[in-house]
C-alpha positions in Angstrom: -7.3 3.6 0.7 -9.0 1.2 -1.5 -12.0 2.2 -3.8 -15.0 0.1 -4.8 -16.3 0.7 -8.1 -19.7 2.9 -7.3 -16.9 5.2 -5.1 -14.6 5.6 -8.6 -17.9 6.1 -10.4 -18.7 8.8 -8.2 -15.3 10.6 -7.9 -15.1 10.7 -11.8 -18.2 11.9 -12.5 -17.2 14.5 -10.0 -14.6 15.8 -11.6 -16.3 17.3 -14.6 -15.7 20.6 -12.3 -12.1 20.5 -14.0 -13.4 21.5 -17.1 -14.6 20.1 -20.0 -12.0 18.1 -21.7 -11.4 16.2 -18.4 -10.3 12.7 -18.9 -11.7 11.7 -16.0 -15.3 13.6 -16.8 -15.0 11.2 -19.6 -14.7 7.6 -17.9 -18.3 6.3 -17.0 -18.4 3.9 -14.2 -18.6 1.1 -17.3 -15.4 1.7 -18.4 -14.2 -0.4 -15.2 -15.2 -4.1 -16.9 -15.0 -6.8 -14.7 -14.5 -9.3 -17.4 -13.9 -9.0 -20.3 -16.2 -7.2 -23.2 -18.7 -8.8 -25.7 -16.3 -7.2 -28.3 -12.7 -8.6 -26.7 -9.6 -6.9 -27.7 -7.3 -9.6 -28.6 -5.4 -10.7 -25.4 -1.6 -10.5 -27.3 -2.5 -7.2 -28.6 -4.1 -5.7 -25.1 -1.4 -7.1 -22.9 1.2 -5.1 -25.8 -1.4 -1.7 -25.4 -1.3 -2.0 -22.0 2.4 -1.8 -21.0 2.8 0.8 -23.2 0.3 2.9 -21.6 1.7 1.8 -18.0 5.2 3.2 -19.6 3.4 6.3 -20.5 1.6 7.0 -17.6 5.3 6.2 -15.1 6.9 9.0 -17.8 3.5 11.5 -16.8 4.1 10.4 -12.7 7.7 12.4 -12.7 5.5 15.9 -13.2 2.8 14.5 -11.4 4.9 14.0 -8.1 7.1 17.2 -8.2 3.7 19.2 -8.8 2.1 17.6 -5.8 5.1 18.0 -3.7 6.0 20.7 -4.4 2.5 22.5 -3.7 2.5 20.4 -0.5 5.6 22.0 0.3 4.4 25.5 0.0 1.2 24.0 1.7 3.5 24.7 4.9 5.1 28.0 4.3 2.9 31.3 4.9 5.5 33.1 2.6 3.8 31.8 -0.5 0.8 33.1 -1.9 -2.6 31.6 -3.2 -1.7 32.8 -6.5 1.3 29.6 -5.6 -1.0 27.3 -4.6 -3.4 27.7 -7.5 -0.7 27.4 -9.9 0.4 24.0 -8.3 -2.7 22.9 -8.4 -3.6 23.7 -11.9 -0.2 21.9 -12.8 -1.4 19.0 -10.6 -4.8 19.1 -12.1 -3.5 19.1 -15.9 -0.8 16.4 -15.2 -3.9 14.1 -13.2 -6.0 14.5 -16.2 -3.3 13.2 -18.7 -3.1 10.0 -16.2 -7.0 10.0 -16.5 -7.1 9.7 -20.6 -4.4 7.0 -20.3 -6.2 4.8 -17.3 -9.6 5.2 -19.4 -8.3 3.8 -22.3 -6.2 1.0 -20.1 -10.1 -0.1 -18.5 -10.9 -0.6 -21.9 -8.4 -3.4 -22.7 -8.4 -4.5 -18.9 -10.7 -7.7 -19.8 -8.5 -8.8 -22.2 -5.0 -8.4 -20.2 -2.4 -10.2 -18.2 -3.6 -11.0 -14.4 -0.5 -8.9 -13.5 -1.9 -6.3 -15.8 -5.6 -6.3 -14.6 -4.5 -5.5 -11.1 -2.0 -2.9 -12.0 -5.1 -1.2 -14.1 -7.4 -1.3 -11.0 -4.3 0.1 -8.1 -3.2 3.0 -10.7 -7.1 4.0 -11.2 -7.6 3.8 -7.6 -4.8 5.8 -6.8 -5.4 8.5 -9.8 -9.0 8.8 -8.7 -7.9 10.2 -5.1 -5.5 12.0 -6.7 -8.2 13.5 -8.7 -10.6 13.7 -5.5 -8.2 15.4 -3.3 -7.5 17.8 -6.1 -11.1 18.7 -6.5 -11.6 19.3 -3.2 -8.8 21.6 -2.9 -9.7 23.7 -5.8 -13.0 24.0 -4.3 -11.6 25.2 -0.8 -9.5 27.4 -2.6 -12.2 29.1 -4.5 -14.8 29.2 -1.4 -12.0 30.3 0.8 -9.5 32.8 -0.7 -7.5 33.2 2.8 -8.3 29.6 4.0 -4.8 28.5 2.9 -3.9 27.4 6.5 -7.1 25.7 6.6 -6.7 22.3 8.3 -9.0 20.8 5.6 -7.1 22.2 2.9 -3.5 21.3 4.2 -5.0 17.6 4.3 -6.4 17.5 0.9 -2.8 18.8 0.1 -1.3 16.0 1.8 -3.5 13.4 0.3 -2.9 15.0 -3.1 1.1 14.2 -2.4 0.5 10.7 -0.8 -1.7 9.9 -3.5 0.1 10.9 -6.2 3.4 9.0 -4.9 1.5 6.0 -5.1 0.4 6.4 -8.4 4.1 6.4 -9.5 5.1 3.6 -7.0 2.3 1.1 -8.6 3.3 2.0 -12.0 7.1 1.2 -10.9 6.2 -1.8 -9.2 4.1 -3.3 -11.8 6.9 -2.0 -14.5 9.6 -3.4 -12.9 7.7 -6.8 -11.8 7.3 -7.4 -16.3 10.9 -6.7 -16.9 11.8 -9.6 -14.3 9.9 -11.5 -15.6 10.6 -10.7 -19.3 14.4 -11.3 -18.4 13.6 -14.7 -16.5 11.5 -16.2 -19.8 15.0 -14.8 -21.5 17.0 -16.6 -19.3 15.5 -19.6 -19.7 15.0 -20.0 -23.7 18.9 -19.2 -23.1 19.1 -21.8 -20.9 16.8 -24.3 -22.8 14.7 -24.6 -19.9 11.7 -26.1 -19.9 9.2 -24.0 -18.0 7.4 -25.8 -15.1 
């Protein structure tokens, strides 16, 4: 599901019903630039910031995606108790707004990075802001509905919440593993005294 900018706007502000030191309470719809600021990071340093944020955020997906899984897999069991589920989705919650403080501070640089960069900035927000939707909108069921655990509406928000968060850490791989290619190619071909093309 693809976002436009006034939908990510509206999802993070939102989410200020995590609490107050939400990340994503914190990211106004400005912090999604375009192009680049008036007051441009320089691009060497940016594109540098950026992958180590990118690093930092795949190291956060690992908890991300077992907590999401793992609540979508009690999502399915009567056995387990809301106290469960509202663990699971405080955990999901926690580990979403970690991914939120690091994705802020990536739209900040975003005008100033790699092409490869900008669009890995704009799928991993996309994806984190559902996460952070579906999340919200569980919670919320939760709390209106104590016993509404085999809700239809709250076993899909549980799904999405486990879809979403896999693609989080599958954009962050991708774009991860697409810069060390092509790290070891420009390797390669110094090695190789190569001009490039």
């Amino acid at each position: 599901m693809c976002f436009n900018k006034k939908h990510i706007a509206t999802i993070l502000a939102a989410i200020t019903l995590f609490g107050g030191a939400s990340a994503y309470a914190a990211t106004p719809a400005a912090a999604i630039p375009s192009t680049p600021a008036p007051w441009s990071y320089d691009s060497a340093y940016a594109s540098e910031r950026a992958s180590k944020l990118l690093s930092e955020i795949q190291a956060k997906t690992g908890s991300l995606t077992f907590n999401a899984d793992t609540l979508n897999a009690i999502a399915r069991h009567p056995q387990h108790s809301r106290h469960s589920h509202a663990y699971y989705l405080h955990e999901v919650k926690t580990d979403i707004n970690a991914i939120g403080n690091l994705t802020a501070e990536l739209q900040r640089l975003q005008g100033a990075t790699l092409p490869w960069q900008q669009q890995a900035i704009t799928e991993v927000t996309n994806h984190a802001a559902q996460v952070a939707a579906s999340t919200q909108a569980a919670i919320l069921h939760l709390n209106a509905n104590p016993r509404g655990l085999w809700a239809p509406e709250y076993r899909e928000h549980v799904a999405s919440i486990a879809d979403a968060s896999q693609n989080v850490k599958s954009s962050v791989d991708k774009f991860l593993d697409y810069e060390k290619t092509q790290q070891k190619f420009q390797r390669l071909q110094y090695e190789l005294e190569l001009s490039p093309d």
